[in-house]
C-alpha positions in Angstrom: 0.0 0.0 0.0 2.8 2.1 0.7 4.8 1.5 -2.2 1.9 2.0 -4.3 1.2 5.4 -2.6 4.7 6.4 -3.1 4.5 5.3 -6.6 1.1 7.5 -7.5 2.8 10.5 -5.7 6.1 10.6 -8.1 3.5 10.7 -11.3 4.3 14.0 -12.4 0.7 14.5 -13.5 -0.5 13.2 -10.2 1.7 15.2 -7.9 1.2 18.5 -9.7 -2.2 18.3 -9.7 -2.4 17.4 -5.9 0.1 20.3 -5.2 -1.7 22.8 -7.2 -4.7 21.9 -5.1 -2.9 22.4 -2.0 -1.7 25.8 -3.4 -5.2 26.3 -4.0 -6.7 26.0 -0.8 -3.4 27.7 1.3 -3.5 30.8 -2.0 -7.0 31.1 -0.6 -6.7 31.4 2.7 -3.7 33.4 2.0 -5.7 35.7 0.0 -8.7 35.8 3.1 -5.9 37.0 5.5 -4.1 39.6 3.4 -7.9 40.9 2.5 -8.6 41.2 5.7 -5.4 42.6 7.4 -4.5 45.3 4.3 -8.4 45.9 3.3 -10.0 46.7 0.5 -7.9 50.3 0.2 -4.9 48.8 0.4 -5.4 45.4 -1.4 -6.0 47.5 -4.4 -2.7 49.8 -4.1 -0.8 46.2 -3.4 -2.8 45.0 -6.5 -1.6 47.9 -8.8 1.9 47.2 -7.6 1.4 43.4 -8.7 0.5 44.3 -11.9 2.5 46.9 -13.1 5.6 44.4 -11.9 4.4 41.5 -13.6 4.7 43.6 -17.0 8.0 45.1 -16.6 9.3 41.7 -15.0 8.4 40.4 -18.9 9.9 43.0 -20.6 13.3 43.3 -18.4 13.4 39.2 -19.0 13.7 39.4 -22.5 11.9 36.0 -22.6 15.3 34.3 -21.7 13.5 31.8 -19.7 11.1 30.5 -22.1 14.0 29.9 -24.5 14.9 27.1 -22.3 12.9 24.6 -23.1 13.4 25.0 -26.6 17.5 25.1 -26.5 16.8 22.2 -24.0 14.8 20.3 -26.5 17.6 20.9 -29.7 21.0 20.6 -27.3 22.4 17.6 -25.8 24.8 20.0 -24.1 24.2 20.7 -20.6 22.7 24.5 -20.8 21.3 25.3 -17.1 24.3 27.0 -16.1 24.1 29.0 -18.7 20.8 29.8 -18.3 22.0 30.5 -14.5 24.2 32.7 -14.8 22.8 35.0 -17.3 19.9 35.4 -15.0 22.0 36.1 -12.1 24.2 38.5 -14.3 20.7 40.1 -15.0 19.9 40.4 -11.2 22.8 41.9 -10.4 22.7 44.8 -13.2 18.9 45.5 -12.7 19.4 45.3 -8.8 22.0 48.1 -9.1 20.2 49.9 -11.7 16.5 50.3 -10.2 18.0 51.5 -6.9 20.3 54.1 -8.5 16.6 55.2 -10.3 14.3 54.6 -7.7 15.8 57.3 -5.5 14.8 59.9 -7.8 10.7 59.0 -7.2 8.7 60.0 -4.4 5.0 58.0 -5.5 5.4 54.7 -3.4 3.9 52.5 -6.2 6.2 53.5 -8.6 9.5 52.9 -6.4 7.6 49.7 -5.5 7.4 48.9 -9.2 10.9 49.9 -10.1 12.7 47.9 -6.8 11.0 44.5 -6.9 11.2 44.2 -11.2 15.0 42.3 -10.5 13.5 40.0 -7.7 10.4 38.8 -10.3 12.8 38.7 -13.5 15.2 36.8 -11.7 12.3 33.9 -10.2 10.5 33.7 -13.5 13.8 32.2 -14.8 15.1 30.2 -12.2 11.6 28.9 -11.6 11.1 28.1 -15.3 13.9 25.9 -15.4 13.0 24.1 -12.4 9.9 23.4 -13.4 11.1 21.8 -16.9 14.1 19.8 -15.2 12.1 18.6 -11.6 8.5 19.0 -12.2 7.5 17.4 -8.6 10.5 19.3 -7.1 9.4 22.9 -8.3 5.5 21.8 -7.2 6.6 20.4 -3.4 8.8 23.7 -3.2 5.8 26.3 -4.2 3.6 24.2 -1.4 5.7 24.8 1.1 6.7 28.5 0.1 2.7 29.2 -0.1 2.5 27.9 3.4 5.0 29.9 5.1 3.4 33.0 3.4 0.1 32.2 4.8 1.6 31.6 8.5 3.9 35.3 7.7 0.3 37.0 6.3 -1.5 35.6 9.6 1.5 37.1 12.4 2.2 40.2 10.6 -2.3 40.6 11.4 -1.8 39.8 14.5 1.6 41.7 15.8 2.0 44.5 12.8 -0.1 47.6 11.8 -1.1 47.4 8.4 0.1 49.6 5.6 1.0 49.9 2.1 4.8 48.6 2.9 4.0 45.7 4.6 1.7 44.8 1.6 4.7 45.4 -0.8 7.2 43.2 1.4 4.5 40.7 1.9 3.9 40.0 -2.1 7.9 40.3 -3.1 8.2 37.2 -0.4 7.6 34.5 -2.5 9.6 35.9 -5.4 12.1 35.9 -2.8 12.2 32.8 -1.5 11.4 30.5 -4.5 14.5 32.7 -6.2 16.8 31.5 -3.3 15.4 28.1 -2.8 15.9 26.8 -6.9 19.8 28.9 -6.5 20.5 26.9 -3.8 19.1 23.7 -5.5 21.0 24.4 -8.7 24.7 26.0 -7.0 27.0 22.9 -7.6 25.9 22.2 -11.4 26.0 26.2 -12.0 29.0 26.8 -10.3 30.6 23.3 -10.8 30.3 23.4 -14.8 33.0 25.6 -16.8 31.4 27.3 -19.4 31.5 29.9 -21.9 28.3 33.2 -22.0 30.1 34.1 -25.4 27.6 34.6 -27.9 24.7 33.8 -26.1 23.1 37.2 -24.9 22.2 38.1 -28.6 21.1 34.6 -29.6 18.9 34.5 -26.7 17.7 38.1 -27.5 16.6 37.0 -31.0 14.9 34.0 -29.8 13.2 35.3 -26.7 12.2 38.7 -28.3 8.6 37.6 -30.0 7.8 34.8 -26.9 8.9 37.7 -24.5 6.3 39.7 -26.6 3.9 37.0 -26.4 4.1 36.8 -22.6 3.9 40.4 -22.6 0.8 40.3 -24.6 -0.6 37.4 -22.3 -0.1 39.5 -19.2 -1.6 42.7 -20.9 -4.9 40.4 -21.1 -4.7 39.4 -17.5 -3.7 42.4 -16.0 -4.6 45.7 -18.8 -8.2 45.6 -16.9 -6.6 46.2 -13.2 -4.1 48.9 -15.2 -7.6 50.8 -16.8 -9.3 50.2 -13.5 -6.4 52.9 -11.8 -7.9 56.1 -11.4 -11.1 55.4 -13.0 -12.9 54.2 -9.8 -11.7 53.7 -6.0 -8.7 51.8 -4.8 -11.3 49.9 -2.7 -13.2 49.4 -6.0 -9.8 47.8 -7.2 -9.3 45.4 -4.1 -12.5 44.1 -4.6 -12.0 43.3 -8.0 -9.0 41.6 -6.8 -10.8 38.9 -4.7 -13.0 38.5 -7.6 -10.4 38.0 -10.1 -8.2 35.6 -7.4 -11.2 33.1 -7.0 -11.2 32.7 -11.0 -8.0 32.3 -10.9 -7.9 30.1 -8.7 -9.9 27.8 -11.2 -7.2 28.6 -13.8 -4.7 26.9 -11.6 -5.9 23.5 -12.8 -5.0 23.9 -16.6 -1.0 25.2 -15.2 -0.6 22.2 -13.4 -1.5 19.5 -16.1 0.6 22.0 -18.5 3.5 22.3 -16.4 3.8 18.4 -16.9 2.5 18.6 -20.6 5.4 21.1 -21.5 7.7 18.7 -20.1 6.5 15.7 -21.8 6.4 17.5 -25.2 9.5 18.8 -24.8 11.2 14.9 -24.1 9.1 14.0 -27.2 5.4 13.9 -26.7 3.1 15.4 -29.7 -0.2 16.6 -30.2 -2.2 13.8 -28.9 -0.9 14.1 -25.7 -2.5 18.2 -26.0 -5.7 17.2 -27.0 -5.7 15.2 -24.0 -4.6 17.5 -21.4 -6.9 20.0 -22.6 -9.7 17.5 -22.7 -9.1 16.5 -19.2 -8.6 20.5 -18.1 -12.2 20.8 -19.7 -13.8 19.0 -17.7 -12.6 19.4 -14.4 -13.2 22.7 -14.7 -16.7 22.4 -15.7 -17.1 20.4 -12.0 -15.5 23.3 -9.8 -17.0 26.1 -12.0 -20.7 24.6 -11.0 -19.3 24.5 -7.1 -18.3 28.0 -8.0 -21.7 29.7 -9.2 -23.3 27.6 -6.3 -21.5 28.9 -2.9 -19.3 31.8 -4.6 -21.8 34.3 -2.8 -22.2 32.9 0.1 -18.3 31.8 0.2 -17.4 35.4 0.2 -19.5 37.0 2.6 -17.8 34.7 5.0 -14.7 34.6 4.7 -13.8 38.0 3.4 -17.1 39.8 4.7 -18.8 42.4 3.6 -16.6 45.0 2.3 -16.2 42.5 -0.6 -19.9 41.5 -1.6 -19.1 42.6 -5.4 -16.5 40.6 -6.0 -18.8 37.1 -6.8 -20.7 39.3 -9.7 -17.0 39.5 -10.9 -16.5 35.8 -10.1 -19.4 35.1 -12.0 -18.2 37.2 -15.1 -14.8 35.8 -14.7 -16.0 32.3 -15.0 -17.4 32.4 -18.8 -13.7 33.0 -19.3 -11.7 30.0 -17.9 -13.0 27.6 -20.4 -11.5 30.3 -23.2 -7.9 30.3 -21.2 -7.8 26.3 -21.3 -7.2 26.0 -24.5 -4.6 29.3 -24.7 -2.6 28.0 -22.3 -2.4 24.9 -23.8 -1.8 25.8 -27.1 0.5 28.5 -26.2 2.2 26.8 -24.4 2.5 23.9 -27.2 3.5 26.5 -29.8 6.6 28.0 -27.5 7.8 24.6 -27.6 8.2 23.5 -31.2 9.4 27.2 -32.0 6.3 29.2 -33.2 6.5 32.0 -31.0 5.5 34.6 -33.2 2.3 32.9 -33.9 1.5 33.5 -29.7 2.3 37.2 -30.7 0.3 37.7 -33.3 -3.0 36.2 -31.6 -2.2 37.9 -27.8 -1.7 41.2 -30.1 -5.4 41.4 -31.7 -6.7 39.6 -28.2 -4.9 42.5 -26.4 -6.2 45.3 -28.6 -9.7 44.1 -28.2 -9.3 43.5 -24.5 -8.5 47.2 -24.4 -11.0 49.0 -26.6 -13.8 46.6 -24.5 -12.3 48.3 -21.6 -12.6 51.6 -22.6 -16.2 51.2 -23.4 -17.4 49.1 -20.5 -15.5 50.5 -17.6 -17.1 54.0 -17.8 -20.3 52.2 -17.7 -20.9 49.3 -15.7 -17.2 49.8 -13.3 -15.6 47.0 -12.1 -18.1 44.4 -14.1 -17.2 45.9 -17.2 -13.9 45.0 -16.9 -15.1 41.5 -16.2 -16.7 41.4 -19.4 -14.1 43.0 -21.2 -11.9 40.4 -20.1 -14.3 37.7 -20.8 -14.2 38.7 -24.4 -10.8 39.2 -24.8 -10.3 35.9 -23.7 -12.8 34.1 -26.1 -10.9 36.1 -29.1 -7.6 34.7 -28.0 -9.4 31.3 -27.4 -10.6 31.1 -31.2 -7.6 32.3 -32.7 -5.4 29.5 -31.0 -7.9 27.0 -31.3 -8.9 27.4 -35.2 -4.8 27.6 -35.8 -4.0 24.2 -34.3 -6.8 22.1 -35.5 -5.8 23.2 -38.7 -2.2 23.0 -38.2 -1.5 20.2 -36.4 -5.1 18.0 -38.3 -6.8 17.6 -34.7 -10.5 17.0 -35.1 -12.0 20.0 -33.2 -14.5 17.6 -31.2 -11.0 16.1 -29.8 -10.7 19.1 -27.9 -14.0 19.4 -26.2 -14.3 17.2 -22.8 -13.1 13.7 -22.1 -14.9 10.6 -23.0 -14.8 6.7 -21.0 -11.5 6.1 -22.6 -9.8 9.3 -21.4 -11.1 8.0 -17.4 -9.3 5.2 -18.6 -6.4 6.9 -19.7 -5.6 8.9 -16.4 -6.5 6.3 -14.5 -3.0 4.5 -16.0 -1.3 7.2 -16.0 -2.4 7.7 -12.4 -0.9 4.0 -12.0 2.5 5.1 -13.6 1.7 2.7 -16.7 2.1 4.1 -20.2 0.2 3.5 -23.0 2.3 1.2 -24.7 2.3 -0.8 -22.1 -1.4 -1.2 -21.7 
């Protein structure tokens, strides 16, 4: 029985998905206490923060991290140390440089912005490459990061006055710590191996430039309605916008788990069948939680995060038509970075972007914070369409392939679940 437990646990498939559902229920609680202790005022600042620096982390990063795979895919040659020590050479110049700027602002966001783009250029990479080379690794270190934020979010309530600092130090934490958890991880093979940077920075530059772009784009769709929000309604409006757009989210963490280990598995040589049947999967699980969702969202709220936040589950609500949409681009994004067509993810994030913005600019003067629900909702289906018309077509899947899983799918996890693979059933 034991050996058989251990044995489901080091399934990659298995143990991301029951780690992503621990960092589910520990992100949400999380989320309760930092609502709570900042409120709504402050969430929203902290929010802003959080999405300006997701942005400029993407554009400082110079998509060097999802080059990886791809280099990893084509090379025999051992390239994480490369990898390594161009990110840290990045840290180290963007550390130096965004202090030597940030001392000439006085808005707190914006020094907030400037100071923590290093920290979050420098994870995304690290973190990246974990997660291609030790799937289960990079899951079980995320759990346990998430945890001590919760138990840091739930003493800094109880002992600490709350302010817009404390929010800034409490989000750059898990940057932080997943950054010096995968360096550690990683120090003998990075420092150990002798190798040469010569000629990579440009190579890297011309690769990562249009999947940098396409991250950029991806981001702008996730985060352009938080960015419109600013200064068209309250602060407090934006925080409870925040808790809306968190339990979607929240959903959204099912389909990057199963394409965490799909990337991987494509990457060692898996094809499009092995898409088709993520996505199907993603579908429907999905479809289950989304039902729980629209059930107890309202109810859900009022009592953990109380009234202050009562409008988030008509955001929820909006946000939910969405997820279904982002299934299938983060599958097929993610599919199309690997095998090379990267400017393919810019073109279709570009027109999803452009319509994400002009339905902003028409719905948020009218309807507030539910407009930008339903701007994002639409944005999303574009991007879904596009991505989903281009690989049927490309790759000769039958649309209905990608809808929800059938019997023999059941039957499909359920050996993979076992560790047996389908040649061997």
């Amino acid at each position: 029985m034991k050996l058989n437990l251990q044995k489901t646990l080091r399934n990659p498939y298995v143990f991301s998905v029951v780690s992503k559902v621990i960092v589910v229920l520990v992100g949400f609680l999380f989320t309760v206490a930092l609502s709570r202790y900042l409120g709504a005022d402050i969430k929203g600042r902290v929010t802003y923060v959080t999405s300006i620096t997701n942005i400029t982390a993407i554009v400082f990063g110079f998509g060097m991290h999802q080059a990886y795979p791809w280099h990893r895919r084509q090379t025999k040659d051992d390239i994480l140390p490369i990898f390594f020590r161009l990110a840290m050479l990045q840290l180290l110049l963007y550390t130096l440089l965004s202090v030597a700027v940030a001392v000439w602002f006085s808005n707190p966001k914006l020094i907030a912005i400037i100071l923590l783009t290093p920290i979050m250029v420098y994870d995304r990479t690290v973190s990246y490459i974990t997660m291609i080379e030790e799937p289960n690794r990079k899951n079980a270190v995320e759990m346990i990061v998430n945890i001590a934020e919760l138990l840091l979010v739930v003493a800094l309530w109880i002992f600490v006055p709350r302010s817009f600092l404390i929010g800034v130090c409490i989000i750059v934490f898990k940057d932080l710590a997943l950054a010096i958890v995968y360096t550690l991880r990683w120090r003998k093979r990075v420092f150990g191996a002798k190798v040469s940077l010569r000629g990579w920075v440009p190579q890297l530059v011309r690769f990562g430039f249009f999947p940098m772009l396409a991250l950029l784009m991806t981001t702008l769709n996730y985060r352009v309605d938080v960015i419109m929000l600013e200064g068209r309604v309250s602060d407090a409006q934006i925080g409870i916008y925040s808790v809306g757009v968190m339990l979607a989210e929240k959903l959204w963490l099912i389909p990057d788990a199963m394409k965490e280990v799909m990337v991987g598995k494509i990457v060692k040589g898996s094809g499009t069948e092995e898409v088709a049947f993520v996505t199907r999967v993603c579908n429907t699980i999905c479809l289950a939680v989304a039902l729980g969702l629209v059930c107890f969202g309202n109810p859900f709220i009022r009592l953990f995060f109380g009234k202050e936040y009562d409008g988030a589950y008509q955001v929820t609500l909006i946000l939910l038509l969405g997820v279904f949409f982002l299934i299938y681009f983060k599958m097929l994004a993610s599919y199309n970075i690997v095998i090379g067509k990267q400017f393919v993810n810019f073109v279709f994030l570009g027109i999803s972007v452009v319509g994400n913005v002009i339905a902003n600019l028409l719905l948020i003067p009218a309807y507030g914070i539910r407009g930008a629900g339903f701007a994002s909702v639409i944005s999303y289906g574009i991007c879904s369409v596009l991505f989903l018309c281009y690989f049927c077509r490309t790759a000769r899947v039958p649309f209905r392939t990608m809808l929800f899983a059938g019997v023999s799918d059941f039957k499909k996890m359920r050996r993979k679940l076992k560790g047996v693979s389908d040649s061997e059933s």
